[in-house]
C-alpha positions as CSV (number, residue, x, y, z in Angstrom):
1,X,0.0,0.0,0.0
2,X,1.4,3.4,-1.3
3,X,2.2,6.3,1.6
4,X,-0.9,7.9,0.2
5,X,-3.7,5.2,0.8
6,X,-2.3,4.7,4.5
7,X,-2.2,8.5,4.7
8,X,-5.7,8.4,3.8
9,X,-7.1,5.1,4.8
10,X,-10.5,5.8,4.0
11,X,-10.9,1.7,4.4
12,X,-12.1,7.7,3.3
13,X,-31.4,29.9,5.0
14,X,-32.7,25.9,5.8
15,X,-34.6,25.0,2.6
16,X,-35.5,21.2,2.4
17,X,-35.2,19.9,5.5
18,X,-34.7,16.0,5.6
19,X,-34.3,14.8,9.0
20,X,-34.7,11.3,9.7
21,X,-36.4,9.3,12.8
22,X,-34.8,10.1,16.2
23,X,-33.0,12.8,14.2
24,X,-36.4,15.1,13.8
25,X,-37.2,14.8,17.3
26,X,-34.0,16.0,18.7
27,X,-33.9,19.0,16.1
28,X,-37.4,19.7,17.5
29,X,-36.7,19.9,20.4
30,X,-33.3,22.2,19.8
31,X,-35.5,24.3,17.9
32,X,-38.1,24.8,20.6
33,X,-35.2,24.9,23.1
34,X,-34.5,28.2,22.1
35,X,-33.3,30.7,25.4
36,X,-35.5,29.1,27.9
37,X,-34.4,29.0,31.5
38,X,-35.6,25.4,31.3
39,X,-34.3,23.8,28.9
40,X,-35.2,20.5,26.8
41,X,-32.4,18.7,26.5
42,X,-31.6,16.2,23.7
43,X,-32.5,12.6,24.0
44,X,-28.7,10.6,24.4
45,X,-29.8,8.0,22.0
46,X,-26.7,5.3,21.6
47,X,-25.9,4.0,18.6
48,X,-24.8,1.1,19.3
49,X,-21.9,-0.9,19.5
50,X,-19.3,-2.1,16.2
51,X,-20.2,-5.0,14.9
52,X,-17.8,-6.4,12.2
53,X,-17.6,-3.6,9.6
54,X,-20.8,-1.4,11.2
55,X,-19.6,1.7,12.8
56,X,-22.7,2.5,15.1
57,X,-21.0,3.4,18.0
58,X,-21.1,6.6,20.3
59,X,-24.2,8.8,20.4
60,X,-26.8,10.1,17.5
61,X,-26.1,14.0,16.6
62,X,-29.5,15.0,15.5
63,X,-29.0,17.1,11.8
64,X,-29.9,16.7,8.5
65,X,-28.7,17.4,4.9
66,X,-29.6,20.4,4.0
67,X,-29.5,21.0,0.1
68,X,-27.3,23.9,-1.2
69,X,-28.8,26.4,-3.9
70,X,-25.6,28.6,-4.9
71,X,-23.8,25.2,-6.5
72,X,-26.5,22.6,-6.8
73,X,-24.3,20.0,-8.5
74,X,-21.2,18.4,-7.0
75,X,-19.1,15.7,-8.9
76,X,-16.4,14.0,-7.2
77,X,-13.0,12.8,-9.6
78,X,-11.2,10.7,-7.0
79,X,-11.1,7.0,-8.6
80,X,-8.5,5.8,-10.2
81,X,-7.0,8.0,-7.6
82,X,-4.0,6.7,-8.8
83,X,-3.3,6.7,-12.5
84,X,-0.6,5.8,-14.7
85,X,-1.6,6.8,-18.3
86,X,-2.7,10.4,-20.1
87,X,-7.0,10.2,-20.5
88,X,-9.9,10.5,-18.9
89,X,-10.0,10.4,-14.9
90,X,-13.9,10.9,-14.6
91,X,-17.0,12.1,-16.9
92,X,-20.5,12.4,-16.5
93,X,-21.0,10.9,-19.8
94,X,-23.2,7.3,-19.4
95,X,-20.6,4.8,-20.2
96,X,-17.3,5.8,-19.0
97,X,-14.1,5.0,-22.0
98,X,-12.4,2.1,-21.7
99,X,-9.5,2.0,-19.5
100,X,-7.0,-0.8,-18.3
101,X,-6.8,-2.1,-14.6
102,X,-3.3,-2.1,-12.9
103,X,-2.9,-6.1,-13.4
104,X,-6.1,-7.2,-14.8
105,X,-6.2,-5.5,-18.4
106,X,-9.0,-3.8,-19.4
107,X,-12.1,-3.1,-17.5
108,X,-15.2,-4.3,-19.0
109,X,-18.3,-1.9,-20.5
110,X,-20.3,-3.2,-17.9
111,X,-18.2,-1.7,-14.9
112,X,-18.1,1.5,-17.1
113,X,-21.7,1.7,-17.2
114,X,-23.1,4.1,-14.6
115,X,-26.1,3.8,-12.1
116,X,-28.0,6.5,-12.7
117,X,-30.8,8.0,-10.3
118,X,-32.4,10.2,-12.7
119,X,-29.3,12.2,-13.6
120,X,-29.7,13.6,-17.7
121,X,-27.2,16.7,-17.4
122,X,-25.6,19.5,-15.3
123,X,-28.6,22.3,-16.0
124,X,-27.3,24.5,-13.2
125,X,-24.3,26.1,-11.3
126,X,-21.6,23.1,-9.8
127,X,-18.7,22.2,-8.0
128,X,-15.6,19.5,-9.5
129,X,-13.7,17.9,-6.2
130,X,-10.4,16.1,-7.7
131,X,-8.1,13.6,-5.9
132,X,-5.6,12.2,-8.2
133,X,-1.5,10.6,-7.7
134,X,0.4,10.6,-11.3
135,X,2.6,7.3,-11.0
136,X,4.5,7.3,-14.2
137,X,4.4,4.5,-16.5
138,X,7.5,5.5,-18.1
139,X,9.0,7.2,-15.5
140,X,9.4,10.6,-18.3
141,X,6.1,11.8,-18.7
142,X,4.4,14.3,-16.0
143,X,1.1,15.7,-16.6
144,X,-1.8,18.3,-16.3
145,X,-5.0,17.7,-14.9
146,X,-8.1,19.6,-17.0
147,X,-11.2,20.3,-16.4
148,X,-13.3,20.2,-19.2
149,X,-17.2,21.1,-19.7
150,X,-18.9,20.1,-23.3
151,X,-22.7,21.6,-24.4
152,X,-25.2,18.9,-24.9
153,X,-27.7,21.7,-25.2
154,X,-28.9,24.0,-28.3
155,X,-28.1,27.3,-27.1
156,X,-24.6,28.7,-26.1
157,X,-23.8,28.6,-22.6
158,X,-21.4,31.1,-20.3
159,X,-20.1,29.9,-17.3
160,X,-17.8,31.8,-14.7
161,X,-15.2,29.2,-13.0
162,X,-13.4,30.0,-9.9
163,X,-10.4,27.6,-8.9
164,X,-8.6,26.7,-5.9
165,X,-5.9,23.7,-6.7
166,X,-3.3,22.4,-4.7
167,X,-0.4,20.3,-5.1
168,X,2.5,20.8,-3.2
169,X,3.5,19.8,-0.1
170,X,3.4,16.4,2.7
171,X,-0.3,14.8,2.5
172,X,-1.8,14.4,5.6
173,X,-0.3,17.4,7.5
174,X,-1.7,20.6,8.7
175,X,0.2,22.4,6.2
176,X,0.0,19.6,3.1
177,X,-2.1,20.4,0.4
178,X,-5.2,18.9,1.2
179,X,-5.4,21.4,4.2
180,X,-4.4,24.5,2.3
181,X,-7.0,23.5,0.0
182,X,-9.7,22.9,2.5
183,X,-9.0,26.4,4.2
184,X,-9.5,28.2,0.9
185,X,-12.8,26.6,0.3
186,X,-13.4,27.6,3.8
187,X,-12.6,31.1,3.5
188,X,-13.4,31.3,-0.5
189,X,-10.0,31.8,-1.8
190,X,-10.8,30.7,-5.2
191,X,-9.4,32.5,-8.3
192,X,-11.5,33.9,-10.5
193,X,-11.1,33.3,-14.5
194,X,-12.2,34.6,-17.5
195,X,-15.8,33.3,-18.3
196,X,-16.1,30.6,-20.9
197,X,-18.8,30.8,-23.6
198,X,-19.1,27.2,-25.1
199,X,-21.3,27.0,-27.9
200,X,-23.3,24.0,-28.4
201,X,-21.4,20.8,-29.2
202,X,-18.6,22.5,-28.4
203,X,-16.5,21.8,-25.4
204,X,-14.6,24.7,-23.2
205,X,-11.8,24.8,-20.3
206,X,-12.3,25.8,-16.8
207,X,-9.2,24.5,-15.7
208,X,-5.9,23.5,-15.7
209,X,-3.6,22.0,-12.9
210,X,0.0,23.1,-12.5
211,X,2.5,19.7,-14.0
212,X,2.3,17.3,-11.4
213,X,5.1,14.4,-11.1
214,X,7.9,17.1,-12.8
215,X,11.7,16.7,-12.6
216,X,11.8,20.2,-11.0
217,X,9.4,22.9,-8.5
218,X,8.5,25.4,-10.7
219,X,5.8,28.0,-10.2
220,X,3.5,26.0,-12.7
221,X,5.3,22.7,-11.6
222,X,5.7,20.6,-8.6
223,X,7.4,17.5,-8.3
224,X,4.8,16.0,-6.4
225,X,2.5,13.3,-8.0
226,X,-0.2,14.5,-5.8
227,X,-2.6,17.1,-6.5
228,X,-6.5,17.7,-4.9
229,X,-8.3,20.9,-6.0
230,X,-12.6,22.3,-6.3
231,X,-12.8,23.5,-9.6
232,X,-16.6,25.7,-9.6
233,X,-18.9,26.5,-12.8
234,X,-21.2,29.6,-12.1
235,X,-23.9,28.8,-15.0
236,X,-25.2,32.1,-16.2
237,X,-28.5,30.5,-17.4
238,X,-29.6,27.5,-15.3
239,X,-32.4,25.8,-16.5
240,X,-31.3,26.4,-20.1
241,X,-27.8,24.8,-19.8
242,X,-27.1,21.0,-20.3
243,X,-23.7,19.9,-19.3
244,X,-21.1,17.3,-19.1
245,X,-18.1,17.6,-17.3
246,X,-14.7,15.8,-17.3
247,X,-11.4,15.6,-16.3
248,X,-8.7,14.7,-18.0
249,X,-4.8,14.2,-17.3
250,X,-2.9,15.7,-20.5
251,X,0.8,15.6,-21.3
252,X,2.8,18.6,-19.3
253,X,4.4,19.6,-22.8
254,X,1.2,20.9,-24.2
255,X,1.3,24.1,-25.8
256,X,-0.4,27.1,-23.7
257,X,-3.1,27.5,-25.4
258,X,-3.9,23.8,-26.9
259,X,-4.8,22.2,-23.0
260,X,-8.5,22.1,-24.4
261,X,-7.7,20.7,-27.7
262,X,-5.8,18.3,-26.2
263,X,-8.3,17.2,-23.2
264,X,-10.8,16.5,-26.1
265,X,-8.7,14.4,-28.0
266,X,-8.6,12.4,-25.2
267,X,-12.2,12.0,-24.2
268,X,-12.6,8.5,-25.6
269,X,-9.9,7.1,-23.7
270,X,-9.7,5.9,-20.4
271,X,-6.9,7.2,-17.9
272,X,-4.7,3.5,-16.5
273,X,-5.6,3.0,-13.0
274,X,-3.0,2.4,-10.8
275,X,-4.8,1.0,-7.8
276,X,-3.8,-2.3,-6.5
277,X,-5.8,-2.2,-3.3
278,X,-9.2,-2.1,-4.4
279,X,-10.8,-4.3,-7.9
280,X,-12.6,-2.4,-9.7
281,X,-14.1,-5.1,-11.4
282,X,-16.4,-5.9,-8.6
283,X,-19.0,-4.0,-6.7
284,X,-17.1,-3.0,-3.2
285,X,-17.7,-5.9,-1.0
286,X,-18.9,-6.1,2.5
287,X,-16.5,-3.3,4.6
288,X,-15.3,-1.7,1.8
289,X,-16.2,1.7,1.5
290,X,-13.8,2.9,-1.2
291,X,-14.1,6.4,-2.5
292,X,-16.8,8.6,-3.7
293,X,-17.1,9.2,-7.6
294,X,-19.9,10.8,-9.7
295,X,-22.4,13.3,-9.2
296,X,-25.0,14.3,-6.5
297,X,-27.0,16.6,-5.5
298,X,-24.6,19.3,-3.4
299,X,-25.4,19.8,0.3
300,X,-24.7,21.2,3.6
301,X,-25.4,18.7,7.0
302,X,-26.9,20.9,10.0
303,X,-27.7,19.5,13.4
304,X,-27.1,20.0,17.0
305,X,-27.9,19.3,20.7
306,X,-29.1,20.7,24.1
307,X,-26.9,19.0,26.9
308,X,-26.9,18.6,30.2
309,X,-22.9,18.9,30.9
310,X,-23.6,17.3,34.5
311,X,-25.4,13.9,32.9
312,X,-22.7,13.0,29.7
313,X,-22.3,9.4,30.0
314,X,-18.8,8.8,31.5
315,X,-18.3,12.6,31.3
316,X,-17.6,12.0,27.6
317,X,-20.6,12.6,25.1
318,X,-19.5,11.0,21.6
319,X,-21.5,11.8,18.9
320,X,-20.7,9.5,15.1
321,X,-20.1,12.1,12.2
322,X,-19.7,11.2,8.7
323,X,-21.5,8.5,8.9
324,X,-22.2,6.5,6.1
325,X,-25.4,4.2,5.0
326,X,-22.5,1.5,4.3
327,X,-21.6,1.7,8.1
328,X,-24.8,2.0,9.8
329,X,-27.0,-0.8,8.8
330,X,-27.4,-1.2,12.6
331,X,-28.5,2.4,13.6
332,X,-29.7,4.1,10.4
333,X,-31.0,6.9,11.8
334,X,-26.8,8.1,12.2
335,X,-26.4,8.4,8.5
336,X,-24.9,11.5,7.3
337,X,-24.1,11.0,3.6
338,X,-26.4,11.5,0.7
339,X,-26.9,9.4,-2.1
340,X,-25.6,9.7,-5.6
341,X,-27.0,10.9,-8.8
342,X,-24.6,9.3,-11.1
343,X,-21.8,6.7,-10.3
344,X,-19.7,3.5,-11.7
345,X,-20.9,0.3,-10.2
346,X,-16.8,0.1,-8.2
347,X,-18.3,2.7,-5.8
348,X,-21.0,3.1,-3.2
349,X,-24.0,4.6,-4.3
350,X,-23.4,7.4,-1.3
351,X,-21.0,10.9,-0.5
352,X,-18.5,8.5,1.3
353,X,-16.3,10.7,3.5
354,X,-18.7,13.9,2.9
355,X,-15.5,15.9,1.4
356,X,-16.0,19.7,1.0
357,X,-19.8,19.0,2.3
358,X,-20.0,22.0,4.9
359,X,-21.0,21.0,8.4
360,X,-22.9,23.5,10.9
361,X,-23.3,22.3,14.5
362,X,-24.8,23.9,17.4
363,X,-24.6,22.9,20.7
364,X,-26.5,24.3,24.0
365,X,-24.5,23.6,26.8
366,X,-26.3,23.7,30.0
367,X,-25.2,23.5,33.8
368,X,-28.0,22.8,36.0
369,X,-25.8,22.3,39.2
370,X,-24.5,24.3,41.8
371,X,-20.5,24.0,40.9
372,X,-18.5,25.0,38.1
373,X,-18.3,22.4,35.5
374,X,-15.4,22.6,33.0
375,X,-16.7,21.5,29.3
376,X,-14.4,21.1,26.5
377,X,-15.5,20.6,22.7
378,X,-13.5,18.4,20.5
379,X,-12.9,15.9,17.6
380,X,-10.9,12.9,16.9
381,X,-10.2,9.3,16.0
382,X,-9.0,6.4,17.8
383,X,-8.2,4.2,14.9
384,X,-6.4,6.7,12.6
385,X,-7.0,10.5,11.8
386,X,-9.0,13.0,10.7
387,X,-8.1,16.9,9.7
388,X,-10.7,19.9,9.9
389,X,-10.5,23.3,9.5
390,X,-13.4,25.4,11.7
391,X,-14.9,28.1,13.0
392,X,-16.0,28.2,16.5
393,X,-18.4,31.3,17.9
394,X,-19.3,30.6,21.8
395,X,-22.1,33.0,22.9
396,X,-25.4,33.3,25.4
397,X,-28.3,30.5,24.3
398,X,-30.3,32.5,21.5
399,X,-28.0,35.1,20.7
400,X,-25.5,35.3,18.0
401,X,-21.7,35.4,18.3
402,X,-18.9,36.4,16.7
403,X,-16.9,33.0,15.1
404,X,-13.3,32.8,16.5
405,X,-10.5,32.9,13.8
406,X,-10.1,30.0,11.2
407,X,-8.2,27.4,12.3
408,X,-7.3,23.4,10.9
409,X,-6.0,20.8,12.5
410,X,-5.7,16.9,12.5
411,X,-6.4,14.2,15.4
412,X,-6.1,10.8,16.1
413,X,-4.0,7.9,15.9
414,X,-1.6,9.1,13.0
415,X,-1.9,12.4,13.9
416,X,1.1,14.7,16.3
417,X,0.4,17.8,17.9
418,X,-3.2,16.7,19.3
419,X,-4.2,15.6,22.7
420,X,-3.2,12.2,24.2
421,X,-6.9,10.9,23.9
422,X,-6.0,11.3,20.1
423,X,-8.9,14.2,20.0
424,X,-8.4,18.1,19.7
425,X,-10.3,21.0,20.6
426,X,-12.5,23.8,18.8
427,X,-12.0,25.9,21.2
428,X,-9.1,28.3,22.4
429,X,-9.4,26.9,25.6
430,X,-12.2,24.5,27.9
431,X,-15.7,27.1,29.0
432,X,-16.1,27.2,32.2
433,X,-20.1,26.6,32.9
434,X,-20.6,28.6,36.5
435,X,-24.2,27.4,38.7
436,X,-26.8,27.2,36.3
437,X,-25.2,29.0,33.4
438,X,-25.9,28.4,29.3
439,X,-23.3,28.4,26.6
440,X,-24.0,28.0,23.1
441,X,-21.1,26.3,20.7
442,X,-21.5,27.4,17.2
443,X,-19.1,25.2,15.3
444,X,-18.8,25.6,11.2
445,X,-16.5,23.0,10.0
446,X,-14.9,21.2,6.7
447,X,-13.1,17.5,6.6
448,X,-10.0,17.7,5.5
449,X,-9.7,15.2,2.2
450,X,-7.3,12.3,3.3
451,X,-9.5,11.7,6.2
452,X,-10.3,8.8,7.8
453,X,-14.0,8.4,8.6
454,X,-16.6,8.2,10.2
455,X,-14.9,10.3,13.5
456,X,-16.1,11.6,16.6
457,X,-17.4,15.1,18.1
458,X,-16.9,14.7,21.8
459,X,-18.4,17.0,24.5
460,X,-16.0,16.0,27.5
461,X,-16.4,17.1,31.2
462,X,-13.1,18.0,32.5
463,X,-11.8,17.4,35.6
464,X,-11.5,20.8,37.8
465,X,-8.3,22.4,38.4
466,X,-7.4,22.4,42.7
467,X,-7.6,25.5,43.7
468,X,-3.8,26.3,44.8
C-alpha cells in the first residue's frame, strides 16, 4: 500500500429539510429549546456498539442534509485515484471509456456503465472535487489535470469558474495540500477566471492544474505526484444549460493554449488506473467503502444538541459524524451521507467521506448544578486520523456570536500535535459553565480530504483544576 492510501485510509437559509427518525425529534426539540431558563435537553440515544464492519458506535447527533442552492451539483473525480496513463480520470457521460486495470487488463463496458438515479445533465451552477496521484508509467512523462465542460444543449452557454488547486506539499499534515485546499474553500480563496462561452457541441476549459510528477518545482510545476483541488462553474443560465463535465490528465508539454484541444482528444480514452488495493471489477464488498465518484446533488449537514454537561455518559458525550449508509445498517437513523446521482458500479452509491460537504453544528450547553463544570468541545479518531478546518463562535443561548478565527488541524491515531486521547479541541481553551449558566457552541467546520472516517465530536467534562 502506497504512503498515500495509508495516509488516507478511507478503508475515506434551511430549505428542504430531511431529517430522519430520532434525528427530527431532537432538532425539534433544539429548535423549541431556544433561550428558555428550562431547557429541553436532547435525547442521548446510543448508537450502538461495532459489529464487524458497522460503525454504530457513540451517540446520534440529530441534523440533517440540507440542500445547497448557490452550486446545486457536486461531482467528485477521486477514482483511479492513482493513475498511470494520459486520458480520462472521470466524466459524467453514461458509459465511462475504456480503461485498463493495474494487473487485470482492461475493464469491462459493464463496470463503465453508470447507475443513474435520474441524472440527464448538469442544468445548473456546480462544483468538480479532484483527488488524483500521477505514477508514471514511463517514469518521463508528468502531466496536467483539466477540467473540461462540453454543451449537450442547443443554445450557447457562459459559465464563470473560480479555482482553488493544490499540489504541493506532505499529505496528511496541517500544512499539506489537502489542508491549504480545504482552508481556501473555507474562506473562499478561489481565483477567479475569464468566463467561458461554449457554444453548443462544443466543449470549453475551466481549468488547468499546475504539471504534477515534474523533474523540478517550478511556479507551474511541482514534483509531487499528488494534487487535490474544487474547480466551480457559475452557469449564467440555469435551466437552459445541459452539461457534461470531465477531467482529463494531459501531457505537461502541451502548448499554452492547446490544453482544451488536447483534453478533447482524449475524451474516448480511459486514464490506467494504478490501484492495487481495491478491484474495480467488482462492486465494493462487504466493509469496503472505497471512495466517492460521480455526481450528487450538493449539500450542507446541519444538526445539533441541548446538553446537560452534569449527565454525559462517562463525562464523555460521543457523537458519530460522517457517517455512512455502508456503516450504519445497525442504527440508520446516524447516517450523514447522501446518495448519488450518477456513479460506476466500483463505488458506493453514497457521498462516502462527505468531502467539501459544509457541516454547521450547534450545541446548548447547560449547567443545571450548583459548581462550576469545566466543558471542552473536540474531535478525533481512535483508529487513525482525521483533519478539519473550523470556526468556533461561543455566545449566550439565542444570541449570536462572533466565530473565533479560522483554524485546521488533525487528530487521532496518526496524527502529532493533538491531545493524548488522540482528539483536539474547537476551542481556544475549555468554557467554564458557573451554577446554572448556558453556553452555546457554534461550530462551522470542513473535513479535510485524506480523512479517515466516520470520526467523533466529543463534548467531555473536564476534571476541575485544585484551587492552589
Amino acid at each position: 500500500m502506497s504512503d498515500a492510501q495509508q495516509i488516507r485510509h478511507k478503508a475515506t437559509n434551511l430549505p428542504g429539510w430531511r431529517p430522519r427518525g430520532a434525528a427530527k425529534l431532537g432538532l425539534l426539540l433544539l429548535l423549541a429549546s431556544g433561550a428558555t431558563a428550562a431547557p429541553v435537553y436532547t435525547p442521548l440515544l446510543s448508537l450502538g456498539n461495532d459489529v464487524e464492519c458497522e460503525k454504530c458506535q457513540g451517540y446520534l447527533l440529530p441534523g440533517a442534509v440540507v440542500p445547497r442552492e448557490d452550486y446545486r451539483y457536486a461531482i467528485h473525480s477521486d477514482l483511479p485515484e492513482i493513475f498511470k496513463t494520459d486520458g480520462v480520470l472521470y466524466a459524467t457521460f453514461p458509459v465511462l471509456p475504456p480503461f485498463d486495470t493495474a494487473k487485470d487488463g482492461p475493464l469491462a463496458e459493464e463496470m463503465r456503465t453508470q447507475v443513474n438515479h435520474g441524472f440527464t445533465a448538469i442544468d445548473d451552477s456546480f462544483e468538480v472535487f479532484l483527488y488524483h496521484m500521477s505514477e508514471l508509467e514511463n517514469k518521463s512523462h508528468p502531466r496536467r489535470l483539466v477540467v473540461l465542460a462540453m454543451n449537450k444543449a442547443t443554445e450557447p452557454v457562459q459559465l464563470s469558474p473560480l479555482v482553488a488547486i493544490e499540489a504541493k506539499g506532505k499529505m496528511g499534515t496541517n500544512d499539506g495540500p489537502e489542508t491549504r485546499l480545504a482552508r481556501r474553500v473555507f474562506t473562499g480563496d478561489f481565483e477567479t477566471r475569464d468566463s467561458v462561452t461554449i457554444e453548443p457541441g462544443k466543449a470549453g476549459v475551466l481549468a488547468v492544474s499546475p504539471i504534477v510528477a515534474a523533474a523540478q518545482d517550478g511556479p507551474d510545476s511541482t514534483t509531487s505526484s499528488f494534487v487535490n483541488g474544487i474547480v466551480r462553474g457559475i452557469v449564467e443560465s440555469p435551466g437552459k444549460t445541459a452539461l457534461d463535465v470531465a477531467v482529463v490528465a494531459i501531457p505537461a508539454d502541451t502548448p499554452i493554449g492547446e490544453y482544451g484541444a488536447a483534453a478533447e482528444r482524449l475524451l474516448s480514452i480511459g486514464a490506467k488506473s494504478g490501484e492495487t488495493a481495491m478491484d474495480l471489477r467488482i462492486a465494493p464488498p462487504d466493509c469496503h467503502l472505497r471512495r466517492v465518484v460521480g455526481v450528487y446533488r450538493n449539500f450542507n449537514w446541519k444538526g445539533g444538541a441541548v446538553i446537560d454537561v452534569t449527565a454525559l455518559p462517562g463525562d464523555n458525550l460521543a457523537f458519530q459524524m460522517a457517517l455512512p449508509a455502508a456503516q450504519a445498517k445497525g442504527c440508520e437513523a446516524g447516517r450523514q451521507t447522501q446518495d448519488m446521482l450518477l456513479h460506476p458500479p466500483y463505488v458506493r452509491p453514497e457521498t462516502i467521506g462527505n468531502y467539501t460537504i459544509e457541516y454547521h453544528v450547534d450545541l446548548d450547553l447547560h449547567n443545571p448544578s450548583t459548581e462550576t463544570v469545566p466543558v471542552d468541545v473536540r474531535f478525533g479518531k481512535p483508529d487513525a486520523s482525521v483533519g478539519l478546518v473550523w470556526t468556533a463562535a461561543v455566545g449566550e443561548v439565542g444570541a449570536v456570536a462572533e466565530p473565533g478565527p479560522v483554524r485546521s488541524g488533525w487528530a487521532g491515531a496518526w496524527a502529532k500535535g493533538d491531545l493524548p486521547d488522540d482528539t483536539l479541541s474547537f476551542l481556544e481553551s475549555p468554557l467554564l459553565l458557573t451554577a446554572g449558566e448556558s453556553r452555546r457552541v457554534r461550530l462551522h467546520f470542513h473535513v479535510v480530504g485524506t480523512s479517515s472516517l466516520p470520526f467523533q465530536l466529543h463534548v467531555i467534562r473536564e476534571k476541575a483544576t485544585p484551587v492552589q
